[in-house]
C-alpha positions in Angstrom: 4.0 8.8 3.1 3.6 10.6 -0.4 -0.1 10.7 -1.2 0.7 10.3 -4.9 3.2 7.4 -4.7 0.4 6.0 -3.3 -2.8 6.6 -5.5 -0.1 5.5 -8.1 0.2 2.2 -6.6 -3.5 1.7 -6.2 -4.1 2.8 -9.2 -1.6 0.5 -10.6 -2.8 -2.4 -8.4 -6.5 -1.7 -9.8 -5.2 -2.5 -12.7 -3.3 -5.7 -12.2 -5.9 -7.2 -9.8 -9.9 -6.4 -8.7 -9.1 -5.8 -5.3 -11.7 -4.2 -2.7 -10.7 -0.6 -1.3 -10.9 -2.4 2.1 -8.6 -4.3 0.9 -5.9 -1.9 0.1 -6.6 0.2 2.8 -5.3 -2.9 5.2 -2.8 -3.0 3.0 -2.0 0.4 3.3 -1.7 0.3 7.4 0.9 -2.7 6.9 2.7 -0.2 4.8 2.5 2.3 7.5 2.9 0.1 10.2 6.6 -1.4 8.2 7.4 2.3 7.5 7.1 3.1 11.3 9.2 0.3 12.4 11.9 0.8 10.2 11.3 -2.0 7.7 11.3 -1.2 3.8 7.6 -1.1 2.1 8.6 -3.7 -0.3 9.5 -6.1 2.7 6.1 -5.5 4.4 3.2 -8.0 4.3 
């Protein structure tokens, strides 16, 4: 996963929402988790 894509994203989220780094970071193992199995990011969750 790119490391900037994401900090973009959270970044980006921050903005659009207050949402905890716990928060993300769950968010961020779905994302994983999607990528692993083959399913697109913007399908996971």
């Amino acid at each position: 996963m790119d490391l900037y894509k994401l900090l973009g994203a959270y970044i980006h989220r921050e903005q659009a929402e207050t949402g905890s780094l716990e928060e993300f970071a769950c968010e961020m193992q779905k994302a994983e988790q999607a990528e692993l199995t083959g399913i697109p990011g913007s399908m996971a969750g």
